[in-house]
N, CA, C and O atoms as CSV, one atom per row, in Angstrom:
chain,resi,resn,atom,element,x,y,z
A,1,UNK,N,N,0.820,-1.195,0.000
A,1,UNK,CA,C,0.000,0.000,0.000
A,1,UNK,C,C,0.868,1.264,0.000
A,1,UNK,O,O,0.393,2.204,-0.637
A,2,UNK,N,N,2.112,1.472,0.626
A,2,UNK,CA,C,2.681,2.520,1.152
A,2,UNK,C,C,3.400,2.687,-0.298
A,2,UNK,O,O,3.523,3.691,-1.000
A,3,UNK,N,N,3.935,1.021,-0.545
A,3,UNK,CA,C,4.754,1.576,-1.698
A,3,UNK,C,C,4.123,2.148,-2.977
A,3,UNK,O,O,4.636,2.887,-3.818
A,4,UNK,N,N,2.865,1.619,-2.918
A,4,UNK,CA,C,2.088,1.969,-4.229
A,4,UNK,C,C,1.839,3.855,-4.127
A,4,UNK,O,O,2.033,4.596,-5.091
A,5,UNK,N,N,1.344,4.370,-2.633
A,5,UNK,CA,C,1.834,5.346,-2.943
A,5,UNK,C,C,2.891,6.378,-3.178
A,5,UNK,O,O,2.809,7.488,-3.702
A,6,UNK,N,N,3.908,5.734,-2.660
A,6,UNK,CA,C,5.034,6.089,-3.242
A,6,UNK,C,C,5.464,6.392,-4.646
A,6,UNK,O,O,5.936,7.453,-5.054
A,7,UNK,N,N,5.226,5.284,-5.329
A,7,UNK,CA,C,5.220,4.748,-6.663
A,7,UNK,C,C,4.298,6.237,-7.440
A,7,UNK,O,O,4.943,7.058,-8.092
A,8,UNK,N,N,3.605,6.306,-7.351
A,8,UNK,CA,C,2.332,7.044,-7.446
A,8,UNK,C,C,2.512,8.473,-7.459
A,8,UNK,O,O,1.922,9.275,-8.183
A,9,UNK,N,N,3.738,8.803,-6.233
A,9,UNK,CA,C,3.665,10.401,-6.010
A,9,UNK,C,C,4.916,10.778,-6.612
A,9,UNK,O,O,5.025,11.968,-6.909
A,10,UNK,N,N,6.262,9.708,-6.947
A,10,UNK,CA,C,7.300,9.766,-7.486
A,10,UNK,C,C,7.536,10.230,-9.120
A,10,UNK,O,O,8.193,11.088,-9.710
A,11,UNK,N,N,6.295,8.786,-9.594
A,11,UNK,CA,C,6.255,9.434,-11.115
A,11,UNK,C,C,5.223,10.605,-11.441
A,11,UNK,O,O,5.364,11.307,-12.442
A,12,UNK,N,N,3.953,10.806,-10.342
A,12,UNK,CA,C,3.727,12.046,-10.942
A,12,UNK,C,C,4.702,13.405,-10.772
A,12,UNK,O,O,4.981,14.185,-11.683
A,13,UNK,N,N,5.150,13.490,-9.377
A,13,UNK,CA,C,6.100,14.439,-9.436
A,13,UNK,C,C,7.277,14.234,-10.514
A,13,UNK,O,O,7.984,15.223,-10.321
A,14,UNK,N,N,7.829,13.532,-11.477
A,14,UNK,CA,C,8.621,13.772,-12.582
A,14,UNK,C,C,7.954,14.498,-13.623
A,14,UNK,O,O,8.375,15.587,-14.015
A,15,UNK,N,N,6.507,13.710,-14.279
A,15,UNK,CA,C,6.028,14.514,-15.044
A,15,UNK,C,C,5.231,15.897,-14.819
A,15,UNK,O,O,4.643,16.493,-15.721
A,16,UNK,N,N,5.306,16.329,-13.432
A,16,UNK,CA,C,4.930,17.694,-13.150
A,16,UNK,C,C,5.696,18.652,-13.128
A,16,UNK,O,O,5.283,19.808,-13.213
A,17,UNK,N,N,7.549,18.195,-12.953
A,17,UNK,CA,C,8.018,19.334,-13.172
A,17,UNK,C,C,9.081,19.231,-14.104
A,17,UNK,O,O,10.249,19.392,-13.751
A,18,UNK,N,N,8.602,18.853,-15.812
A,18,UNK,CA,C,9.152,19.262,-16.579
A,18,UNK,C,C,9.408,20.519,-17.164
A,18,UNK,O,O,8.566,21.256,-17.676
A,19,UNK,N,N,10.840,20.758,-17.040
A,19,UNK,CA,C,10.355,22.696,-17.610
A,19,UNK,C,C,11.488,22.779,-18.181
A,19,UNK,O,O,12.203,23.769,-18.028
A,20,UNK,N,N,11.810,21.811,-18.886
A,20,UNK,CA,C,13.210,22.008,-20.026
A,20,UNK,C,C,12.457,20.819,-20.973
A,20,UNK,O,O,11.914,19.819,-20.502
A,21,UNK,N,N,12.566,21.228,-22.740
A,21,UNK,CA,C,12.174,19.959,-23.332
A,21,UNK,C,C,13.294,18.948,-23.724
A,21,UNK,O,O,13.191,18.207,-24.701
A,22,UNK,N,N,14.519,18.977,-22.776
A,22,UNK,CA,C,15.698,18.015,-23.146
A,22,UNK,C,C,15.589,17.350,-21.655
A,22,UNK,O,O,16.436,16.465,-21.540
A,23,UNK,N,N,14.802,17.517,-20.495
A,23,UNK,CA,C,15.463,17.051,-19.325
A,23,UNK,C,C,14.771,15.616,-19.188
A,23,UNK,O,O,15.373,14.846,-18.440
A,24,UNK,N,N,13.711,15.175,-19.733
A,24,UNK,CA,C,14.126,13.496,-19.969
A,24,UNK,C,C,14.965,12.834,-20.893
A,24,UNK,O,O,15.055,11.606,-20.923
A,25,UNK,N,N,15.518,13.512,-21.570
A,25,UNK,CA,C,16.239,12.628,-22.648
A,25,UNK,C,C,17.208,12.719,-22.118
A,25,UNK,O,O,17.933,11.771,-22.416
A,26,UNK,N,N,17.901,13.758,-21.074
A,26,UNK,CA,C,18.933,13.807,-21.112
A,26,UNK,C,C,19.707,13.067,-19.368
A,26,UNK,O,O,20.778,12.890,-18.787
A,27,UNK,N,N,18.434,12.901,-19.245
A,27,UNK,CA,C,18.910,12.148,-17.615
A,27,UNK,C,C,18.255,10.561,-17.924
A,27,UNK,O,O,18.224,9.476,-17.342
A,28,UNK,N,N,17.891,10.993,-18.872
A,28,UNK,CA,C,16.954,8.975,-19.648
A,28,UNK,C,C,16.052,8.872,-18.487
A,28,UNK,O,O,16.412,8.144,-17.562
A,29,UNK,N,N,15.162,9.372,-18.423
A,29,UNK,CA,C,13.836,9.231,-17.602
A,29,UNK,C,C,12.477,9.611,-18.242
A,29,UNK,O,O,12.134,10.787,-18.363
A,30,UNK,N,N,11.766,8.630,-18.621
A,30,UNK,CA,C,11.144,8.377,-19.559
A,30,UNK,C,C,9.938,9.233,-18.918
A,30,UNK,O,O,9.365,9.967,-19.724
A,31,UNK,N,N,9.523,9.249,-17.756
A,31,UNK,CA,C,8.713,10.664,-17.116
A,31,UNK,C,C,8.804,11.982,-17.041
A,31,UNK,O,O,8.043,12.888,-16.701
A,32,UNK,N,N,10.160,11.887,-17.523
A,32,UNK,CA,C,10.560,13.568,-17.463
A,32,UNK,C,C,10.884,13.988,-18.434
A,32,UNK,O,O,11.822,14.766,-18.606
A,33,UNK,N,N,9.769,13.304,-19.682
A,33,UNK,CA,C,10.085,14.093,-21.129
A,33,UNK,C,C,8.819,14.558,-21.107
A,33,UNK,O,O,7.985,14.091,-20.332
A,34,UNK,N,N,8.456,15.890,-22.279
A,34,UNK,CA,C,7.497,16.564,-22.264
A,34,UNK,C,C,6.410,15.905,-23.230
A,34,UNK,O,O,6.831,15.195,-24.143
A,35,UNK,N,N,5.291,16.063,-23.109
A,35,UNK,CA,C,4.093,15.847,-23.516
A,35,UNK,C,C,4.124,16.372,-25.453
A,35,UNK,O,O,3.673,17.456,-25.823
A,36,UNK,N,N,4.677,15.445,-26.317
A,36,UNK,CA,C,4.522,15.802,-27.218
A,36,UNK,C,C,3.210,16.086,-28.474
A,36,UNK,O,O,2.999,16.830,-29.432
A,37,UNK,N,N,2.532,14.933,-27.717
A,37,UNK,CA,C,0.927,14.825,-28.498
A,37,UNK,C,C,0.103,14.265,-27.306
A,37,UNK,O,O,0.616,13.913,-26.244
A,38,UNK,N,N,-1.340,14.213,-27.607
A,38,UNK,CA,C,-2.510,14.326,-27.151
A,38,UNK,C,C,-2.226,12.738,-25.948
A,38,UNK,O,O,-2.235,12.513,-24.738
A,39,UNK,N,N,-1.953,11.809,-27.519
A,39,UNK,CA,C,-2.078,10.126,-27.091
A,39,UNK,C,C,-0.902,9.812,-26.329
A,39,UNK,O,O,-0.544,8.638,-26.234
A,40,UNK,N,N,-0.256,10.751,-25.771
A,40,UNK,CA,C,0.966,10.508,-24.850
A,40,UNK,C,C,0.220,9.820,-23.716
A,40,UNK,O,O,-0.506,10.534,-23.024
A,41,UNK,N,N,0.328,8.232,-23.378
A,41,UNK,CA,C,-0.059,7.588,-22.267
A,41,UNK,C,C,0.417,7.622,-20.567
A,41,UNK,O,O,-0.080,7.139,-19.550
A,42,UNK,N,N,1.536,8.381,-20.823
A,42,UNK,CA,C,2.295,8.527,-19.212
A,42,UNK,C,C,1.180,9.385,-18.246
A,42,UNK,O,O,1.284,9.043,-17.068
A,43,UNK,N,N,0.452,10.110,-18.410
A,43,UNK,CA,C,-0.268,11.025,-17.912
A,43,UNK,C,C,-1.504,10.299,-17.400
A,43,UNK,O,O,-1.860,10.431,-16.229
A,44,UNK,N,N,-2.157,9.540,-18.261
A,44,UNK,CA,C,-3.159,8.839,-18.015
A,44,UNK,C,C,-3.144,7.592,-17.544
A,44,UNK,O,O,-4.155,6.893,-17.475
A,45,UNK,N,N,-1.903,7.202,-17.158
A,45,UNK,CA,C,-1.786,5.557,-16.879
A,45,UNK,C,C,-1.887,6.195,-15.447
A,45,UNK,O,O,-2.639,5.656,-14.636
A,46,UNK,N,N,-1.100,7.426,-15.052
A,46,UNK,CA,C,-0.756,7.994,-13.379
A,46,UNK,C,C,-2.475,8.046,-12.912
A,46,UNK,O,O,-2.824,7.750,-11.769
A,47,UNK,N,N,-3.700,8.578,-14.264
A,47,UNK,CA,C,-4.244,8.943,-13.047
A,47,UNK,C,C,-5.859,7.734,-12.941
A,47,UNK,O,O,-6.995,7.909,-12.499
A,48,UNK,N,N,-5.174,6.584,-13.583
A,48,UNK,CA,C,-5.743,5.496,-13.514
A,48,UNK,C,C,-5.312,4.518,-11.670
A,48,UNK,O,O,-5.962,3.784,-10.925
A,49,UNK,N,N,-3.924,5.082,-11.661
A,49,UNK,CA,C,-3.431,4.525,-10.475
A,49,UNK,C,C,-3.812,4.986,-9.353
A,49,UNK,O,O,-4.070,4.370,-8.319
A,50,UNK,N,N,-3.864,6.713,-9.693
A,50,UNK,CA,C,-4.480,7.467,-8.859
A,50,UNK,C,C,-5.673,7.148,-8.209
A,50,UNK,O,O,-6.047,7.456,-7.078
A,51,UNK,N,N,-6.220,6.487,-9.077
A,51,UNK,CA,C,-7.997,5.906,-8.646
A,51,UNK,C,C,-8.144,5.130,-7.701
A,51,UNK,O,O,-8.840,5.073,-6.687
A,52,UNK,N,N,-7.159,4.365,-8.331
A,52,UNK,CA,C,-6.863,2.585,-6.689
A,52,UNK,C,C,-6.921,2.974,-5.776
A,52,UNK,O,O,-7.704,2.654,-4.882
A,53,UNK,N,N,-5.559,4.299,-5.751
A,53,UNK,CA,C,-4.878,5.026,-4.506
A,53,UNK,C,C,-6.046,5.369,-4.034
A,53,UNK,O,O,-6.336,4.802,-2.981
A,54,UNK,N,N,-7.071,6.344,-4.585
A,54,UNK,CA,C,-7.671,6.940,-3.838
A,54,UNK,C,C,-9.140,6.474,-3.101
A,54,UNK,O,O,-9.955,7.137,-2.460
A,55,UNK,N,N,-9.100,4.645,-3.585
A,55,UNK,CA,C,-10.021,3.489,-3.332
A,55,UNK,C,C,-9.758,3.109,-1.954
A,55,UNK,O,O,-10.491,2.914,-0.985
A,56,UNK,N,N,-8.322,3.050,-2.172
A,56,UNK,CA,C,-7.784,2.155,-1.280
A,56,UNK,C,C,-7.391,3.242,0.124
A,56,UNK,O,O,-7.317,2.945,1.317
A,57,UNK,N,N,-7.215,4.391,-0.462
A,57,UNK,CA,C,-7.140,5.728,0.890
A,57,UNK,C,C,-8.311,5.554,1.612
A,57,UNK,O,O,-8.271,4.962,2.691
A,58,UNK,N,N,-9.161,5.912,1.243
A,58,UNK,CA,C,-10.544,6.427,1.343
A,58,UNK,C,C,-11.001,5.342,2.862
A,58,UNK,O,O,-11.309,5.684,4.004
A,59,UNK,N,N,-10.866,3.948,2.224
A,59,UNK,CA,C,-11.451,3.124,3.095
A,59,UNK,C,C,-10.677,2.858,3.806
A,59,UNK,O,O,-11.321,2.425,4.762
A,60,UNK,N,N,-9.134,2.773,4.171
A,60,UNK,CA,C,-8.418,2.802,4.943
A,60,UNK,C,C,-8.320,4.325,6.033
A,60,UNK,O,O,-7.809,4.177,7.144
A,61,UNK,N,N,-8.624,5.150,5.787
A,61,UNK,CA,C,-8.807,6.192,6.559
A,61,UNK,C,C,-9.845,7.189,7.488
A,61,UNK,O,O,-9.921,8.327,7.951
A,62,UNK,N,N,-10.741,5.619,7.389
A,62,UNK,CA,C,-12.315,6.126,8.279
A,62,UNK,C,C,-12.576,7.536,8.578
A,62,UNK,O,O,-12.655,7.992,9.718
A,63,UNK,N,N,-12.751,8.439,7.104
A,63,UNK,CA,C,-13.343,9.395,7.355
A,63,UNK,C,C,-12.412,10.456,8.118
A,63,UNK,O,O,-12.886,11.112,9.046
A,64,UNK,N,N,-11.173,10.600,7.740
A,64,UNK,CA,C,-9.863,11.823,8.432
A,64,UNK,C,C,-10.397,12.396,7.335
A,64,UNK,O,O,-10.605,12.181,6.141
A,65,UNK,N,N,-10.544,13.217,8.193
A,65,UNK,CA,C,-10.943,14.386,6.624
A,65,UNK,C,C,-9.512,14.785,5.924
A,65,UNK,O,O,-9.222,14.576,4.746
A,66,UNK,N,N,-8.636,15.440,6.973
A,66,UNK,CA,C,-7.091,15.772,6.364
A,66,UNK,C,C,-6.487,15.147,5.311
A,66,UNK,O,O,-5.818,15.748,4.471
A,67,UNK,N,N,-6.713,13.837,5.314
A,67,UNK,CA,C,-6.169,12.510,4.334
A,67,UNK,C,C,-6.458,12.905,2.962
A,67,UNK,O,O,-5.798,13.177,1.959
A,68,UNK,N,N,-8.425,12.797,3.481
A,68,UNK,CA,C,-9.384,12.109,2.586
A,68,UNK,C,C,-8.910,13.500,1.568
A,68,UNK,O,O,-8.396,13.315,0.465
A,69,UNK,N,N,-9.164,14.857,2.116
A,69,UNK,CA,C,-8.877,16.227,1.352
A,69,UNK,C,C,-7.562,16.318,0.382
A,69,UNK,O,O,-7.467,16.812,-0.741
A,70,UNK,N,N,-6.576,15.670,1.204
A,70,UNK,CA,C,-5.300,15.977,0.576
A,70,UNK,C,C,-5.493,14.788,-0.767
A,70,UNK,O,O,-5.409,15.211,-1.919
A,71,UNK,N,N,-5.792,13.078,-0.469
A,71,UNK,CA,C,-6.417,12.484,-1.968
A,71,UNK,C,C,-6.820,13.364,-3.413
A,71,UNK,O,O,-6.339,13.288,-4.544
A,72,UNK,N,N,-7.812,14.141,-2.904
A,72,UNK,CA,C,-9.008,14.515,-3.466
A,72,UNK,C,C,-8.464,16.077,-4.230
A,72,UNK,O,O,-8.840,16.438,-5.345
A,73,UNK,N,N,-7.722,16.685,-3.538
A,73,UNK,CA,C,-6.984,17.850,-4.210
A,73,UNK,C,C,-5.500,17.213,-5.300
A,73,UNK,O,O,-4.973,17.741,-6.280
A,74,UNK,N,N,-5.245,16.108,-4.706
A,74,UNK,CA,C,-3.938,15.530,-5.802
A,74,UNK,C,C,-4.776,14.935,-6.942
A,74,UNK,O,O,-4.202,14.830,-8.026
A,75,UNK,N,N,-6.106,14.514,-6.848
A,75,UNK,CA,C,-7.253,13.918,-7.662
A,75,UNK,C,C,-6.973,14.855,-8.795
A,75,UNK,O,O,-6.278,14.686,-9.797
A,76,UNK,N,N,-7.848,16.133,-8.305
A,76,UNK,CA,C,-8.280,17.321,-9.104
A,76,UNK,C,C,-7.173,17.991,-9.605
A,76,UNK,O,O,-7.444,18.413,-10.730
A,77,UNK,N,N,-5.722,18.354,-9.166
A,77,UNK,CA,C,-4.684,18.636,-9.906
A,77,UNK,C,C,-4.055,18.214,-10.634
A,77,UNK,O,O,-3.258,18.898,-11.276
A,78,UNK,N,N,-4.233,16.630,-10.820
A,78,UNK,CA,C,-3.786,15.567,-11.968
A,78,UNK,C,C,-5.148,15.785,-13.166
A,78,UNK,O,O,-4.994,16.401,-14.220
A,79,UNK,N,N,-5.895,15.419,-12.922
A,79,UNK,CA,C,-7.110,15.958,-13.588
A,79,UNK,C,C,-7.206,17.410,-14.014
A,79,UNK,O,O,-7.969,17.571,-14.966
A,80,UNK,N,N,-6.703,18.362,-13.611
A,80,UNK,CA,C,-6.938,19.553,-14.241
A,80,UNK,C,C,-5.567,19.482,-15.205
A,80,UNK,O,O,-5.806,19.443,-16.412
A,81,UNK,N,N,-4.422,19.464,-14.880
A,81,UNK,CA,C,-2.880,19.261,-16.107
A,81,UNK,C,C,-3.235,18.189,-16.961
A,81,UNK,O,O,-3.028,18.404,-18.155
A,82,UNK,N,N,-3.982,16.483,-16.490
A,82,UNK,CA,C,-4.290,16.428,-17.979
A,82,UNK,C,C,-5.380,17.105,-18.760
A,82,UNK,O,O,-5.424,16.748,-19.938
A,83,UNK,N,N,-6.289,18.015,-18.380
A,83,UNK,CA,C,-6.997,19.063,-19.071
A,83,UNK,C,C,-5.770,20.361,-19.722
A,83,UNK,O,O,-5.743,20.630,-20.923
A,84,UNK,N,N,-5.019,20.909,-18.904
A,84,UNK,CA,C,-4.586,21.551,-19.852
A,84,UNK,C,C,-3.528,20.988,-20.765
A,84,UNK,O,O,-3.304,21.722,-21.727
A,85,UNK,N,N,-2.847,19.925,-20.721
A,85,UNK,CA,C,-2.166,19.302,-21.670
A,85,UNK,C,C,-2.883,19.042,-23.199
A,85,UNK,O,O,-2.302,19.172,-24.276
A,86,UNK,N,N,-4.313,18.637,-22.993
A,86,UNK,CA,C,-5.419,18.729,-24.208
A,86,UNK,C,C,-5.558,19.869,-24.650
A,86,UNK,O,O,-5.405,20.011,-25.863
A,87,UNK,N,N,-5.857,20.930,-23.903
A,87,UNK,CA,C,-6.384,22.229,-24.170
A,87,UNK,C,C,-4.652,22.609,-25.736
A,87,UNK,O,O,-4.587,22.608,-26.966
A,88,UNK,N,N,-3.709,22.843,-24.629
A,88,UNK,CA,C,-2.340,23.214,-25.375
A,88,UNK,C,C,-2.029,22.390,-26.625
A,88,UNK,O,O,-1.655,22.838,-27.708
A,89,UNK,N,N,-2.244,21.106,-26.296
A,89,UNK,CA,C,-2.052,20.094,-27.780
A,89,UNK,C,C,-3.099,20.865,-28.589
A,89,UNK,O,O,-2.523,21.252,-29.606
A,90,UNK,N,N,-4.406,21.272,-28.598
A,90,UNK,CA,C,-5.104,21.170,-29.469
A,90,UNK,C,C,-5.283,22.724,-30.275
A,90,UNK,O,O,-5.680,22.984,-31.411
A,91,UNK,N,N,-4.829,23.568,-29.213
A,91,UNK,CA,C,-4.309,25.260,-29.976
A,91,UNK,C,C,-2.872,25.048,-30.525
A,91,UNK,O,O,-2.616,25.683,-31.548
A,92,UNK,N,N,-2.068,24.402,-30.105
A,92,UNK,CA,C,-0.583,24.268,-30.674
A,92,UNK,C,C,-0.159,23.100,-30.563
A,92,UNK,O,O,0.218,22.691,-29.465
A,93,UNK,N,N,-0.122,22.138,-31.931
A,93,UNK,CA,C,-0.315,21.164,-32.400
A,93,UNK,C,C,1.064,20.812,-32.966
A,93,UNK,O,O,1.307,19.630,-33.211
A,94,UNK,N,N,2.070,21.848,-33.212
A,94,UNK,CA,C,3.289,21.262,-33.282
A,94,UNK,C,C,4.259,21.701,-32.353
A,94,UNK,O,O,5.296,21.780,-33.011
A,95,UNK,N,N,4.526,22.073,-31.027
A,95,UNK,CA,C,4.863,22.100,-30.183
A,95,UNK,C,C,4.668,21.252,-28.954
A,95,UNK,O,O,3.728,20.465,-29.057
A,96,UNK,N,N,5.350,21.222,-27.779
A,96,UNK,CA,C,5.381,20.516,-26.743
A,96,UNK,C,C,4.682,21.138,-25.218
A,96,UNK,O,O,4.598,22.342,-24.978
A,97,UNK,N,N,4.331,20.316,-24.511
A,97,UNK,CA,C,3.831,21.319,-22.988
A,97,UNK,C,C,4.931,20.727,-22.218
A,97,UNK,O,O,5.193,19.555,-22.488
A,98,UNK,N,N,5.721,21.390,-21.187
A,98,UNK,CA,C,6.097,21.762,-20.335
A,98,UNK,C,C,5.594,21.688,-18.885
A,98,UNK,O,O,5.765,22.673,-18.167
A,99,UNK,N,N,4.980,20.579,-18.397
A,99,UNK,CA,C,4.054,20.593,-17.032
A,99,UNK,C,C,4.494,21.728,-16.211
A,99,UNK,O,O,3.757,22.643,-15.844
A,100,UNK,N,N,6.206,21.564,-15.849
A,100,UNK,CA,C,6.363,22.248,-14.914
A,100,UNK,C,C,6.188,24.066,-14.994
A,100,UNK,O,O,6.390,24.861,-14.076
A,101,UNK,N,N,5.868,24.280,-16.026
A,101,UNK,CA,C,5.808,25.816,-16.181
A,101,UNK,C,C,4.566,26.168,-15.591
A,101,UNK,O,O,4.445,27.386,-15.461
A,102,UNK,N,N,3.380,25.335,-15.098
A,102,UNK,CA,C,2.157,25.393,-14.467
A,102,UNK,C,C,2.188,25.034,-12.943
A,102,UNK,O,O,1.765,24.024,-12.379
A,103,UNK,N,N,2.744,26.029,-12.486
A,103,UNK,CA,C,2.349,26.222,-11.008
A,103,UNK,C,C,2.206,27.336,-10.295
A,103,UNK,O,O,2.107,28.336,-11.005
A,104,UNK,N,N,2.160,27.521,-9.189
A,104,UNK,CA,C,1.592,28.661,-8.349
A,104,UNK,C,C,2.739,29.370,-7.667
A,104,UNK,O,O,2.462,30.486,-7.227
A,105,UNK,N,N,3.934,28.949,-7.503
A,105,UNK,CA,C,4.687,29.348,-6.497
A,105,UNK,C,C,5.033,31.185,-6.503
A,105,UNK,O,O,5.131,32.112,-5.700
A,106,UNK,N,N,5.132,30.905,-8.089
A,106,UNK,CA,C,5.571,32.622,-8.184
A,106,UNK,C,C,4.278,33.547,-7.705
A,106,UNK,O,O,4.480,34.659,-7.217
A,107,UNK,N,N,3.015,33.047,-7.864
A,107,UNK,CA,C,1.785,33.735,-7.462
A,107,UNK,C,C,1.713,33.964,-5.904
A,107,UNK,O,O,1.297,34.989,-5.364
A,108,UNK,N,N,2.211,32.783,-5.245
A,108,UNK,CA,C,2.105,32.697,-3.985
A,108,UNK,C,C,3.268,33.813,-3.404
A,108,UNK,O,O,3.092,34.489,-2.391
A,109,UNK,N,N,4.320,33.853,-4.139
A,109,UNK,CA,C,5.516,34.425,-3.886
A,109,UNK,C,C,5.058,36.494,-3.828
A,109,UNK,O,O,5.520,37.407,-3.144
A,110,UNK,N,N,4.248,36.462,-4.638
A,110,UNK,CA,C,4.140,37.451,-5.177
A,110,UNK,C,C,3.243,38.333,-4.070
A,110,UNK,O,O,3.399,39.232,-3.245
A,111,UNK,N,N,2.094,37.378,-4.667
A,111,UNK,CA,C,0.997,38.052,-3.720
A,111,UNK,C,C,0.865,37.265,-2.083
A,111,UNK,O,O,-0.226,37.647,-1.659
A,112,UNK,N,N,1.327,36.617,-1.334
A,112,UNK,CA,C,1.688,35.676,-0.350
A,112,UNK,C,C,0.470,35.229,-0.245
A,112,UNK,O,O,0.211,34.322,0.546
C-alpha cells in the first residue's frame, strides 16, 4: 500500500516538473520528457493509479478528513494538467507542454 503510494507520487512528481524539453532525454527518464501529443499515455496511466490510490485511501482512513482532502486535491490537480495538456495540444499542435511551467509558487511568492 505505502509503496504503491510512493510509486504514485514519485512518477507524478517527474512529469509535473518538466520545464526544459531536453530534461528526460537527457537524464533517460522516460517521465521527465514533455508531452509531445494528445495520445501521450504517461499522464493517463498515473491517473488510472491514482484511482486505486484513492479506493484504497478512502477506506483505509475512516473518514480523516485531512487525508481524505489531501487524496481529493492531488485527484483534481492531476485531472486539471491532464486538461490543460489537451487544451495546449489542441491550440498548438506542433509544439510541446512543459508541465512544470504550471504552477503557483511565483503567485504565492508574489501576492503571499
Amino acid at each position: 500500500m505505502e509503496r504503491l503510494r510512493t510509486e504514485v507520487i514519485n512518477k507524478w512528481w517527474s512529469i509535473r516538473k518538466v520545464k526544459s524539453p531536453r530534461k528526460g532525454y537527457e537524464k533517460l527518464e522516460e517521465n521527465s520528457k514533455p508531452f509531445e501529443k494528445i495520445s501521450d499515455d504517461s499522464f493517463w496511466k498515473k491517473c488510472i493509479k491514482m484511482d486505486k490510490w484513492k479506493t484504497i485511501s478512502i477506506s483505509d482512513q475512516k473518514k480523516l478528513l485531512g487525508k481524505l482532502t489531501a487524496v481529493c486535491s492531488f485527484e483534481h490537480t492531476t485531472k486539471t494538467i491532464r486538461d490543460i495538456i489537451i487544451y495546449q495540444r489542441q491550440i498548438s499542435p506542433n509544439s510541446y507542454v512543459l508541465t512544470g511551467k504550471y504552477q503557483t509558487d511565483p503567485l504565492e511568492g508574489r501576492f503571499g
